[in-house]
Structure formats: structure tokens, C-alpha cells
Backbone bond lengths (Angstrom), bond angles and torsions (degrees), N, CA, C in turn:
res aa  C-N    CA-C-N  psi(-1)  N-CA   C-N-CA  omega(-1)  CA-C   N-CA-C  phi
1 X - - - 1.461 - - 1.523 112.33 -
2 X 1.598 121.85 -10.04 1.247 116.44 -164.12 1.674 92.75 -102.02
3 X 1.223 128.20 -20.45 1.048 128.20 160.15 1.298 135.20 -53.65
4 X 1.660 111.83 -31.01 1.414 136.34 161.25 1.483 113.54 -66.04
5 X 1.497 111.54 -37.51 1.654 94.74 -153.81 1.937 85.45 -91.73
6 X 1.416 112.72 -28.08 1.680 112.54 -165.51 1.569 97.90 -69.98
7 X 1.301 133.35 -47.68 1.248 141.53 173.60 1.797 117.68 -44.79
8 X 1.672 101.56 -56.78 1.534 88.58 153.46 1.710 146.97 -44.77
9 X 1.666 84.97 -53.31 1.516 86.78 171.93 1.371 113.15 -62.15
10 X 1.849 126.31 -45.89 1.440 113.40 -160.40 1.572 100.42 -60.56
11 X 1.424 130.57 -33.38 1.401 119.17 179.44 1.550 118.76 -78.75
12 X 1.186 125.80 8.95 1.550 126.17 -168.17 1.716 110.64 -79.04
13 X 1.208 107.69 -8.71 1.538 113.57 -164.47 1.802 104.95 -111.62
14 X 1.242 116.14 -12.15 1.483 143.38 177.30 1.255 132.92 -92.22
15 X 1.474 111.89 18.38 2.023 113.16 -147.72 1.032 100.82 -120.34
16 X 1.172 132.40 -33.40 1.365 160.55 174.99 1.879 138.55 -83.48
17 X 1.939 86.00 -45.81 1.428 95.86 -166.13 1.745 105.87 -154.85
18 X 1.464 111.37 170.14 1.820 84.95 -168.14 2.031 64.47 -145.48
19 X 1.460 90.03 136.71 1.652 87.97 151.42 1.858 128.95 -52.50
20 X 1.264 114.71 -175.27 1.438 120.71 166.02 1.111 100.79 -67.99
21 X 1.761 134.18 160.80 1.217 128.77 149.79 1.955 116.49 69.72
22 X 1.518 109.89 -2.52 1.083 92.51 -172.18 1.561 126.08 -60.16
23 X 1.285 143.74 -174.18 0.967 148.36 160.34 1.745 115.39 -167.81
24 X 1.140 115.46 127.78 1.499 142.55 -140.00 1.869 85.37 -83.87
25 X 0.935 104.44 -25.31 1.849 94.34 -172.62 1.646 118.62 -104.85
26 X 1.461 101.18 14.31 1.896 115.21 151.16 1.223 127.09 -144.26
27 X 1.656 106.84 -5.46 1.683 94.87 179.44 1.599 109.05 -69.71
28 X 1.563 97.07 167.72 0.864 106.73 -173.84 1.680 120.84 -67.67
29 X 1.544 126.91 131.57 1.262 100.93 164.43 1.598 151.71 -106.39
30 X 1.199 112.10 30.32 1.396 157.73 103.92 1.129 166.14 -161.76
31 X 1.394 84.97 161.48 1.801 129.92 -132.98 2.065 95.96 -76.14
32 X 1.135 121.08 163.23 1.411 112.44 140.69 1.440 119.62 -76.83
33 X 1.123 131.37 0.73 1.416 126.22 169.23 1.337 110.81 -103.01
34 X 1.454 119.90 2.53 1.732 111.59 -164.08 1.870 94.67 -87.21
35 X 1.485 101.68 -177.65 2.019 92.99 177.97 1.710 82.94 158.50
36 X 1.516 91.44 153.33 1.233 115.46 -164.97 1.267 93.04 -52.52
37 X 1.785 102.27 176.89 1.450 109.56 159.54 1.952 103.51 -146.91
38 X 0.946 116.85 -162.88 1.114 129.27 141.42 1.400 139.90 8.65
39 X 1.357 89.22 -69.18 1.723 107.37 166.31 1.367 120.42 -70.45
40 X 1.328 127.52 -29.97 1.606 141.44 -166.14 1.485 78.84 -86.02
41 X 1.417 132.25 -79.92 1.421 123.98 -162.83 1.824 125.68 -40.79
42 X 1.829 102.92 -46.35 1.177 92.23 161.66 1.400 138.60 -77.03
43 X 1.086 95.78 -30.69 2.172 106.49 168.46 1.761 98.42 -40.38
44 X 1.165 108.87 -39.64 1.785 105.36 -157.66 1.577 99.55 -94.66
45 X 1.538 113.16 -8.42 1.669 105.72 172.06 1.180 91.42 -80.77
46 X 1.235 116.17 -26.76 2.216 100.57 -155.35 1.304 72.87 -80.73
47 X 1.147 163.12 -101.05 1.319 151.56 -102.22 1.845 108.36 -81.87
48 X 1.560 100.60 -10.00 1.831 106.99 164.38 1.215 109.96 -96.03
49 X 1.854 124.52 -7.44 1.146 114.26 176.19 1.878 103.67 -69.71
50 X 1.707 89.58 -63.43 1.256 100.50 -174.92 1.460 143.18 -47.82
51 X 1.620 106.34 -16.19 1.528 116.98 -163.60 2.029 86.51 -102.33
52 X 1.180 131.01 -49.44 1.321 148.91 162.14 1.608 127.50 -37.36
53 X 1.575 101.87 -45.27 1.478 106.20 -168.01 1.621 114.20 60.65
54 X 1.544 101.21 55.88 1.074 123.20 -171.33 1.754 99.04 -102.40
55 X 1.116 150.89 128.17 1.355 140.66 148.12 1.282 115.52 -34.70
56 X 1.636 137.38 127.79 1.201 135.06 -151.43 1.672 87.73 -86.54
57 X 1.652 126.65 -23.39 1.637 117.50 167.69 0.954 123.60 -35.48
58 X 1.363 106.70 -46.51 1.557 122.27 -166.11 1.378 116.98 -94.52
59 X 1.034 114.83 -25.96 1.522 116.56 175.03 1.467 131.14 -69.99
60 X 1.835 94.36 -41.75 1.459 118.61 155.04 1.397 122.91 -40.63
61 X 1.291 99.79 -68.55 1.518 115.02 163.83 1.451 116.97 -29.68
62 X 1.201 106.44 -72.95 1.636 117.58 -166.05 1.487 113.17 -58.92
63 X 1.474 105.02 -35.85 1.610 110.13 169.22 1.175 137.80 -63.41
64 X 1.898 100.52 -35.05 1.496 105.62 156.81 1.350 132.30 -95.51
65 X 1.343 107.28 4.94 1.748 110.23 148.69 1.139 116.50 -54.58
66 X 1.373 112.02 -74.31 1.243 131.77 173.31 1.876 129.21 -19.64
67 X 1.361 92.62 -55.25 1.506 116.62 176.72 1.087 112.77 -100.42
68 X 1.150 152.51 20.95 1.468 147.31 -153.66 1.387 124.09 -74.43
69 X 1.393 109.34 14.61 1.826 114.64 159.31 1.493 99.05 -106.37
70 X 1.159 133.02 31.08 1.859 112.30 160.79 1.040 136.57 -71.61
71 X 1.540 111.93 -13.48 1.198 114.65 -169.19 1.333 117.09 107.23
72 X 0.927 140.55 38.84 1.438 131.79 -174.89 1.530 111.13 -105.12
73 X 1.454 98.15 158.44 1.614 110.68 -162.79 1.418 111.10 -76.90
74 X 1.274 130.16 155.04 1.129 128.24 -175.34 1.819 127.87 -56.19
75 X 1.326 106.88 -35.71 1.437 102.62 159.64 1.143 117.90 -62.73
76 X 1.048 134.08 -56.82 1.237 138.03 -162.44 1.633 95.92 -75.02
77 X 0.847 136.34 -22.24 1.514 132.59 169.58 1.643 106.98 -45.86
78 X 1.890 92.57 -61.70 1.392 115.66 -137.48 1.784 85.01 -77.70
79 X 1.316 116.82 -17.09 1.732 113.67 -174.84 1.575 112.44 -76.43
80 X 1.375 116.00 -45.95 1.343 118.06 135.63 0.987 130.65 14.58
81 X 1.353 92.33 -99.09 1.740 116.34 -169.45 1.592 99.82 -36.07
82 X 1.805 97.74 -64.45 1.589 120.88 -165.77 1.433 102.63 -37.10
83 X 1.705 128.36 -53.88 1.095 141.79 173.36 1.630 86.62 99.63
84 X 1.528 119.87 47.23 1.515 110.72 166.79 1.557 107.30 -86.63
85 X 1.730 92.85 162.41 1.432 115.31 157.05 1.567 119.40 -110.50
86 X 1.204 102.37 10.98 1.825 114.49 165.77 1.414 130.63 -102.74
87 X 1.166 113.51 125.10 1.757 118.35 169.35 1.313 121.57 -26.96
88 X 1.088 127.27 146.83 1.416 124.16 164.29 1.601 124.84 -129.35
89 X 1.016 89.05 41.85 1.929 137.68 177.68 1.945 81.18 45.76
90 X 0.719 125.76 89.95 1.908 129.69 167.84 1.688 95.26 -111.34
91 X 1.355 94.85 145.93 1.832 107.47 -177.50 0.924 95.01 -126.26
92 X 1.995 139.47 22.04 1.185 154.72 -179.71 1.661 108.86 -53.22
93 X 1.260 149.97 168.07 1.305 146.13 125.69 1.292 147.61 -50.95
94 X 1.710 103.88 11.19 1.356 129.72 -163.38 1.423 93.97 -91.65
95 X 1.359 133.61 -29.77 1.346 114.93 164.48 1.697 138.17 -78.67
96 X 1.630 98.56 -16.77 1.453 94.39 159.54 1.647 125.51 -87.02
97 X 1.372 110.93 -15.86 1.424 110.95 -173.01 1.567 112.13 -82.06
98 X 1.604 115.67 4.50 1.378 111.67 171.03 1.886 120.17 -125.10
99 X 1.440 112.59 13.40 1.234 98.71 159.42 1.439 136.53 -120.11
100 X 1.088 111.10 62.49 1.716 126.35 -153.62 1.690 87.56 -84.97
101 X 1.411 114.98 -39.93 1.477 99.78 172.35 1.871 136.20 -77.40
102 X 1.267 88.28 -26.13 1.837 91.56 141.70 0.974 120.33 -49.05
103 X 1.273 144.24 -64.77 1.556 138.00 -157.30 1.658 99.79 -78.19
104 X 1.351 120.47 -37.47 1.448 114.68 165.69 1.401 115.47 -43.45
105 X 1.560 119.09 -64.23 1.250 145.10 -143.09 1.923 118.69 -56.55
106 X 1.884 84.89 -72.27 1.342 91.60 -178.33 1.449 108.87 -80.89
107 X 1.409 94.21 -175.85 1.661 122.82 -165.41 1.524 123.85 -86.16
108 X 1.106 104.82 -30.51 1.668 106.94 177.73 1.476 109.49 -146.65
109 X 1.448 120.69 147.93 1.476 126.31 175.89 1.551 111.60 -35.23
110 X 1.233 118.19 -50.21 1.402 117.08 169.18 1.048 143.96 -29.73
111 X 1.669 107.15 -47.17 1.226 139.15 -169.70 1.672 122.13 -90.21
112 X 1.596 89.02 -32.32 1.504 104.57 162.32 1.399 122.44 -70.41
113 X 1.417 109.37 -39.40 1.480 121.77 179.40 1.646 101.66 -47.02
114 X 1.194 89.18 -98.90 1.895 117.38 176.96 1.636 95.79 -12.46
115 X 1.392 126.59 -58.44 1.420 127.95 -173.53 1.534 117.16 -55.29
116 X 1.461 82.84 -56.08 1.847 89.87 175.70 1.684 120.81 -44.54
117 X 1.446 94.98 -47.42 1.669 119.71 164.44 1.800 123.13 -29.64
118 X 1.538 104.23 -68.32 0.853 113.97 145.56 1.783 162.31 -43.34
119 X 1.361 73.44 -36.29 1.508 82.16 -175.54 1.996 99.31 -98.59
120 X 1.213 121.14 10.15 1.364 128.03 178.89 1.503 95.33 -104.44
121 X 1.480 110.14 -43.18 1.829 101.53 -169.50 1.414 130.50 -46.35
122 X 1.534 95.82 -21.69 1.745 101.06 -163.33 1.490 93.13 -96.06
123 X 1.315 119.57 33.87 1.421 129.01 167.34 1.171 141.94 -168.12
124 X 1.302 118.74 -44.81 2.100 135.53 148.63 1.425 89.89 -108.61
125 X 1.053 97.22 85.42 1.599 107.51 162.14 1.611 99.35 -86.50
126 X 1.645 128.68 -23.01 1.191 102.18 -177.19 1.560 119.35 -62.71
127 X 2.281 120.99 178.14 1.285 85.06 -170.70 1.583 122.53 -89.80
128 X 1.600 97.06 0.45 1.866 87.65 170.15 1.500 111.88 -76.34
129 X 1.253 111.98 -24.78 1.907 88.48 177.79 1.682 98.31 -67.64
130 X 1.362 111.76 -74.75 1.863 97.58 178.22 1.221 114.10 -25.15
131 X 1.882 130.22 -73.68 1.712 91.58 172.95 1.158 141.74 -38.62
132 X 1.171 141.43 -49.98 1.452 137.21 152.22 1.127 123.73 -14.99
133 X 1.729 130.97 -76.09 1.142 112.75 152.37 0.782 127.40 -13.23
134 X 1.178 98.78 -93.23 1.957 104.73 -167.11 1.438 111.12 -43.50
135 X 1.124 143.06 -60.91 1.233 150.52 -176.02 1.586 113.57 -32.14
136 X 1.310 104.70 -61.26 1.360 129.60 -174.74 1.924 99.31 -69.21
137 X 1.001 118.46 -78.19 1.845 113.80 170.98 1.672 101.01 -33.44
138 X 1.487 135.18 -50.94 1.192 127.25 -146.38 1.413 96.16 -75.08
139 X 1.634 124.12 -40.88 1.215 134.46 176.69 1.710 118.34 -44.74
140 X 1.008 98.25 -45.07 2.064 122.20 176.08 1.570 89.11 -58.17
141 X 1.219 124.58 -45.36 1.384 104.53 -140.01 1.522 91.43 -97.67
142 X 1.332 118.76 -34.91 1.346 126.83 175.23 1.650 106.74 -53.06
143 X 1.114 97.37 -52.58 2.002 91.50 -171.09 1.380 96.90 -73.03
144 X 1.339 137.77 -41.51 1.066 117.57 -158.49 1.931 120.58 -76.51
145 X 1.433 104.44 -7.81 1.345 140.31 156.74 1.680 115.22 -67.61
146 X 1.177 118.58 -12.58 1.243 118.29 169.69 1.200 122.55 103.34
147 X 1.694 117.98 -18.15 1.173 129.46 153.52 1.932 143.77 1.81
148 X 1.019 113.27 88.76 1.579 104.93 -173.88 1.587 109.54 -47.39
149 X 1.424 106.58 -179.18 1.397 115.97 -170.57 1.888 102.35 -100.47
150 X 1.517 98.07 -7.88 1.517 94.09 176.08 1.582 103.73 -114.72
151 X 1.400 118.47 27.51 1.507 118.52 153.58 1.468 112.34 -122.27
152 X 1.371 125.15 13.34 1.527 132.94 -178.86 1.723 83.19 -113.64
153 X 0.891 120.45 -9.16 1.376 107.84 -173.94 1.462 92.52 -103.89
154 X 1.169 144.91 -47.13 1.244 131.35 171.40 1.367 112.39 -55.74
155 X 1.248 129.70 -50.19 1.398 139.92 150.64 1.553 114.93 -3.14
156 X 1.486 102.60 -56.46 1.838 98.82 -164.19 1.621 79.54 -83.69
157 X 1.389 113.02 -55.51 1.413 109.57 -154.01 1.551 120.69 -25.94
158 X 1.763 89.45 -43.57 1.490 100.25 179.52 1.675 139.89 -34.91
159 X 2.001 82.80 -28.29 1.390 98.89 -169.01 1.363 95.89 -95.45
160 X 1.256 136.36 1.79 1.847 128.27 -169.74 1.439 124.98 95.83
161 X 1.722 111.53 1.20 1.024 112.32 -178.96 1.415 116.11 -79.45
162 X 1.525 115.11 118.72 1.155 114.50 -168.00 1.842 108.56 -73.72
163 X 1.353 124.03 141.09 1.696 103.99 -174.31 1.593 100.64 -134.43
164 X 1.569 134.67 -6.69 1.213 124.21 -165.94 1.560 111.64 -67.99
165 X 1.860 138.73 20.31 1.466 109.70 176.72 1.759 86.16 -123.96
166 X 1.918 76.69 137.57 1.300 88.69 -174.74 1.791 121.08 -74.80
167 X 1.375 99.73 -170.84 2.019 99.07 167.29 0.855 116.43 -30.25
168 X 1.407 98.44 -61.40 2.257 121.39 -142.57 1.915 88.12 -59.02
169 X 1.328 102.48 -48.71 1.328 104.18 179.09 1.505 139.18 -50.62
170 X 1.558 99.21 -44.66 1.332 118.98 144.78 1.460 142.16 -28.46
171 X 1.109 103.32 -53.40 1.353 142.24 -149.52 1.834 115.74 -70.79
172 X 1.400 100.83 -50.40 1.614 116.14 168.96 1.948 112.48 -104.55
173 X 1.125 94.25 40.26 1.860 100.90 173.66 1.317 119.79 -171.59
174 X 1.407 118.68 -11.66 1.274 115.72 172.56 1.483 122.10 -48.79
175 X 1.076 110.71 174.94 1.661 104.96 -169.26 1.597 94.39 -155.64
176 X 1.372 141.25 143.36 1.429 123.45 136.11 0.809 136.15 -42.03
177 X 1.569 107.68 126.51 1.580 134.12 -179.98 1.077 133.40 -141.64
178 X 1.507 128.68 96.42 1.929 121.03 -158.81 1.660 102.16 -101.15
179 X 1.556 115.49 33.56 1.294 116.80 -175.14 1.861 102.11 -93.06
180 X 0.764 119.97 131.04 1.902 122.18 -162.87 1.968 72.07 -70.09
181 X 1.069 139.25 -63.77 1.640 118.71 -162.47 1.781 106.60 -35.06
182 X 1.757 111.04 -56.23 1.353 107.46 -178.19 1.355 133.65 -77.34
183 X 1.544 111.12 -9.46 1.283 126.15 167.98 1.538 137.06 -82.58
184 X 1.505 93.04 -13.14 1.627 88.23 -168.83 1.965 99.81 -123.91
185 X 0.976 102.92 13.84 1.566 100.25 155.08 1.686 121.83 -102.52
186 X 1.446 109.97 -10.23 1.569 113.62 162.03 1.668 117.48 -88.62
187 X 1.635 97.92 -32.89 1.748 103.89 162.71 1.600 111.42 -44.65
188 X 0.943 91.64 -59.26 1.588 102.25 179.46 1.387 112.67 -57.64
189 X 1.196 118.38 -62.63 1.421 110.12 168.80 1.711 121.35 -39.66
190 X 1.062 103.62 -54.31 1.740 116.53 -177.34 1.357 112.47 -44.98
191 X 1.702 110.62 -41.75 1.650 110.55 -166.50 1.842 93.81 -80.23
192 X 1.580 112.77 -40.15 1.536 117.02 -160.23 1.385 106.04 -48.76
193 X 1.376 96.56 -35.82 2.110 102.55 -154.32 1.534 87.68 -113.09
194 X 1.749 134.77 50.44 1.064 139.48 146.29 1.465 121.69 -110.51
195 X 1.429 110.67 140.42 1.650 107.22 174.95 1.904 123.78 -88.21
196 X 1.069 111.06 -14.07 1.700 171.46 -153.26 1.075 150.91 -145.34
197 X 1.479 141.05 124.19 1.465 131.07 149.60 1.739 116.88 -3.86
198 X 1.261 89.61 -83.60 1.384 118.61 -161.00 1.843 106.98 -57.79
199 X 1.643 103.91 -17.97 1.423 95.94 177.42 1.451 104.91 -110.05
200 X 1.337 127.54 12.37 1.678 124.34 -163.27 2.135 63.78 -106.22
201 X 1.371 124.30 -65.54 1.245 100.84 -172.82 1.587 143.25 -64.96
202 X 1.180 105.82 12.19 1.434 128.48 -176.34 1.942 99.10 -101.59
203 X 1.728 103.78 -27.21 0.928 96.98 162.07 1.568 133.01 -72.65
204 X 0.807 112.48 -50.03 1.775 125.85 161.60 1.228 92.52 -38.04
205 X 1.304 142.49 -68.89 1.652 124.32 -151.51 1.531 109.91 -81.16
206 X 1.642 122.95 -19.70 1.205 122.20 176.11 1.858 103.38 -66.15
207 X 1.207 121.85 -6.70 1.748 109.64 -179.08 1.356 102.21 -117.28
208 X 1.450 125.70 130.76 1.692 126.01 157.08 1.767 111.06 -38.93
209 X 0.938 106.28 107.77 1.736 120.03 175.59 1.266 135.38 -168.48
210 X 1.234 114.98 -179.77 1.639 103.38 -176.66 1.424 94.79 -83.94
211 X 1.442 104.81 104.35 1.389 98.83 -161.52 1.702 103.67 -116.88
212 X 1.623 130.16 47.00 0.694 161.29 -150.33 1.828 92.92 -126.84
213 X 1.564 81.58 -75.19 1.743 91.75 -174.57 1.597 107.35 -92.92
214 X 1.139 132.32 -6.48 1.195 123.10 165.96 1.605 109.05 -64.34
215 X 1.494 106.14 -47.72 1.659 122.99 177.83 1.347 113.35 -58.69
216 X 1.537 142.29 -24.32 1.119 155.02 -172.41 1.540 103.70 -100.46
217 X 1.230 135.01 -37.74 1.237 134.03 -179.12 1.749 108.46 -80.57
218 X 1.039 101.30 -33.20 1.627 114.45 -161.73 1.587 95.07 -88.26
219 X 1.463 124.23 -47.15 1.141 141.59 -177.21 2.012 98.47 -59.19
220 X 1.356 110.43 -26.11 1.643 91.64 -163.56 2.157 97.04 -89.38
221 X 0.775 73.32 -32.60 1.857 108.91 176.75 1.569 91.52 -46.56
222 X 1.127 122.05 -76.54 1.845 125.45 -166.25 1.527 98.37 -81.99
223 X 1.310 124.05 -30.78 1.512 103.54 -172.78 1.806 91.11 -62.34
224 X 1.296 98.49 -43.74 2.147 82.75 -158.61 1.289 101.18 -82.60
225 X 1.945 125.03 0.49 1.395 100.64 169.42 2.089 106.09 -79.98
226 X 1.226 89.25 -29.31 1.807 90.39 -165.63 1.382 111.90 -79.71
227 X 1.351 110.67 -35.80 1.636 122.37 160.41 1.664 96.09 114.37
228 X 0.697 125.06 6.25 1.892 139.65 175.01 1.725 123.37 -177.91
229 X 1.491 117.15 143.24 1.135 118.42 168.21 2.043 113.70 -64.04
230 X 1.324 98.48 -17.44 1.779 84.69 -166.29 1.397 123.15 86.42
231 X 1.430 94.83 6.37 1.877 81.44 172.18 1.703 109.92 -161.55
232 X 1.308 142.70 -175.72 1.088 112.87 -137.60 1.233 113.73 -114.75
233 X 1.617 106.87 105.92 1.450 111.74 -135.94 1.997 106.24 -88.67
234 X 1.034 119.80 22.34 1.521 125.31 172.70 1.261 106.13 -123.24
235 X 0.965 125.02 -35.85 1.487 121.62 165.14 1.347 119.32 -85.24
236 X 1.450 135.36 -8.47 1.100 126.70 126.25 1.443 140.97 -71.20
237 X 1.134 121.15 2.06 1.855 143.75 144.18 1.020 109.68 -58.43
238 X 1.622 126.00 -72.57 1.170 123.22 -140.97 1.816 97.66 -82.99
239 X 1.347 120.85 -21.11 1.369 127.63 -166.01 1.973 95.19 -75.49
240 X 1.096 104.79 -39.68 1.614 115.06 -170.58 1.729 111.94 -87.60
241 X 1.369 116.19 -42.42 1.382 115.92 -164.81 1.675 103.54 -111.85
242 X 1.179 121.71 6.34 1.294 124.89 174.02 1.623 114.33 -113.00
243 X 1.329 114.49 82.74 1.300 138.04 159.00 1.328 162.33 -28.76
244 X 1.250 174.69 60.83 1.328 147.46 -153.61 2.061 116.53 -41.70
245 X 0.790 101.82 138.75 1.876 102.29 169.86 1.488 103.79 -87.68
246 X 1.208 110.68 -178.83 1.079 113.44 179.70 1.777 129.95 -80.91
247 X 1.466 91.33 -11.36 1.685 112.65 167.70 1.486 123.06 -112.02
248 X 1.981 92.93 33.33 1.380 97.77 169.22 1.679 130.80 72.23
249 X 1.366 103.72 -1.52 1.622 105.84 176.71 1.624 98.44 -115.04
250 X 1.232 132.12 156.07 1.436 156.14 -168.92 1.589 100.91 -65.41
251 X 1.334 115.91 120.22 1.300 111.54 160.87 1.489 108.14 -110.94
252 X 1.027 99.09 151.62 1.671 128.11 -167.57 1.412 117.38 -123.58
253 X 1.209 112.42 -23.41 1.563 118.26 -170.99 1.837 105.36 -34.91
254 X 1.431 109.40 -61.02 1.484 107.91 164.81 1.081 135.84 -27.20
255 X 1.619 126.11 -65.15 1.146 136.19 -179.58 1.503 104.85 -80.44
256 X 1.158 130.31 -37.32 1.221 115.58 175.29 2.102 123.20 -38.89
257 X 1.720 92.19 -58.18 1.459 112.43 167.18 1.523 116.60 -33.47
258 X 1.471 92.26 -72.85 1.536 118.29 -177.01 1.481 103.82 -50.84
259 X 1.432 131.50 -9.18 1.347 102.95 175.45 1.302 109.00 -144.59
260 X 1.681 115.30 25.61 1.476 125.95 167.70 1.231 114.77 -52.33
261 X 1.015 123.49 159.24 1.374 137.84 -158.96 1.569 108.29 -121.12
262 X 1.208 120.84 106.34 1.879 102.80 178.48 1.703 126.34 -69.19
């Protein structure tokens, strides 16, 4: 999960706009301007759904009350507001970029599946956002099981995700896209053609994308294939997700979550 929330932030400063001169294989990856978004907040509800037995509706909810400058997309705003516990059939990427602690969590592929399932319905209920989920948790659970990179690849395949074009290809045509169909065959790409954390996320920033959540999805993916990002992943929490409130004292609620212990 720390791979998810650090991966978000390193892409949060990149989604939009690229300095002069940048180049994806030394900038820095974080910036004083980089900071959670979106994705970090929900990653850390699913993991208050799950440890709580919280309904992931409600948890969602409560998190983006709570936080309500992350950035979030307009459906998911407007579901909010409503205070639903129903889908609003979205095939968005907002359901894979928040369950990296599912695929940690439970006990068997099964169990991860079905969860992932769930915890997407009360929002991309359509079935490419649910694939995503699932796909993306099943991947966590597979590597973190010990899994090669040419049985996670049969793994997605299983599901239809097509994965044979590489970066380079990528690279001069990509376009933004937060649709889980266009997002999670470059995820995939990003982690495949990494040696590392730090280079599956260098991959994300080498392509124009929502590379926020490409970096957070891809990022949860290599932390549990490599078994660590490599760098110092609580003190890069507490520097990013530990805050002022609005009455001037430190909120923590974030980082606290984000680094509970089961």
C-alpha cells in the first residue's frame, strides 16, 4: 500500500504540466510541489473499510468529506454529495487506484477477488471498472505470493487485457485517459518493463497520462512485486499526508490509517 500512496504523490505534480527540459529518468520524484491526491485518500479508506468492517460506501464517503480538496472527479464528487451506496456504472480508474490494501490483506486469490468486486460496486459498478479492481488487487496478491512476472502476465491475460505494446510506443501518442480500459494496459506495461519501484515509476512519468493514478496503481503492483519502494517510506508519509487543519493544529488522521498496523 505504501507503494500506492508514494507512487501517487511522485505523479501528482506531472498530470497536467511537465517543466522545460524535463526528462522522466532524473527528475526529481519528490518535488516540494508534489502532495497527495485522491488516490492516497481512497487507498487509506479501503484499508479503514477493511480493518473496521466499515461499508466501503461509507467510508468512501466519509473520506471525501473529510478531505474534499483531493481532487476528485466529478462523479464521484456528485455521488457524495447524494450520500449514495449505489454505482453509477463509471468504467473510470478510480476503482483500481484504491485497493492496493486488499490485495495485501486477504488470504487467498479468491478472497481478494470477490473483495475487490465489492469494494468497486458501490461505484464502477460497470464491468471494466470491476475488472480493474480485481485485476489490479489480484496482481498484489499474486506477487506478493511469490509469483513470476510471466505468471502475472498470464494472470491479467486471463482477463483480456491485451498488454504486448511497449513504452517507446506509448510514448509519442498517448493522450489522457482515466478510463480503467485505457489505463490499465500501460499500468501493466509500466510495472512489466521495470527492474524496480523507482523504475516501474519513472515509467509512468516517461508517458503523457494521468500519471498520478497510473503511478499509484503501477506503484502498488511493483512495491508487492519487489517487496519495497527503496526509499524512506514513513518519512515520506508523514512529510506529505501530515497536515495543518484548518484550526491550525496537525492532522494525522491520514497517516495514522496509512500506517496502522493489523
Amino acid at each position: 500500500m505504501y507503494g500506492a500512496i508514494l507512487g501517487d504523490i511522485a505523479g501528482s505534480l506531472y498530470e497536467f504540466s511537465r517543466p522545460k527540459g524535463f526528462n522522466h529518468k532524473t527528475v526529481k520524484l519528490f518535488d516540494s510541489l508534489s502532495r497527495y491526491t485522491d488516490d492516497s485518500v481512497l487507498s487509506i479508506a479501503t484499508k479503514y473499510a477493511v480493518l473496521t468492517g466499515c461499508p466501503y460506501a461509507r467510508a468512501y464517503s466519509s473520506f471525501a468529506k473529510r478531505y474534499p480538496n483531493a481532487g476528485y472527479g466529478n462523479m464521484f464528487r456528485n455521488w457524495v454529495m447524494r450520500s449514495s451506496s449505489k454505482g453509477y456504472n463509471s468504467y473510470g480508474n478510480g476503482s483500481a487506484m484504491r485497493v492496493s490494501f486488499i490485495g495485501e490483506h486477504f488470504s487467498t486469490l479468491e478472497l481478494v477477488e470477490r473483495e475487490a468486486e465489492v469494494s468497486s460496486m458501490c461505484t464502477h459498478n460497470h464491468p471494466e471498472g470491476v475488472k480493474a479492481a480485481v485485476v489490479t488487487a489480484g496482481m498484489i496478491y499474486l506477487a506478493r505470493q511469490g509469483e513470476s512476472k510471466k505468471e502475472l502476465l498470464r494472470y491479467v491475460k486471463s482477463y483480456g487485457y491485451q498488454t504486448c505494446k511497449p513504452l517507446f510506443l506509448y510514448r509519442p501518442f498517448s493522450k489522457f485517459d482515466t478510463s480503467a480500459m485505457g489505463t490499465m494496459p500501460l499500468v501493466i506495461r509500466c510495472f512489466f518493463e521495470s527492474d524496480d519501484w523507482e523504475s516501474c515509476m519513472r515509467n509512468a512519468l516517461s508517458v503523457p497520462c494521468d500519471t498520478d493514478t497510473v503511478g499509484c496503481i503501477a506503484g502498488s503492483i511493483a512495491d508487492a512485486f519487489y517487496g519495497k519502494t527503496g526509499f524512506d517510506e514513513i518519512e515520506i508519509l508523514k512529510r506529505y499526508l501530515i497536515k495543518p487543519s484548518q484550526n491550525g493544529q496537525f492532522d494525522t488522521y491520514l497517516f495514522d490509517w496509512a500506517t496502522k498496523t493489523t
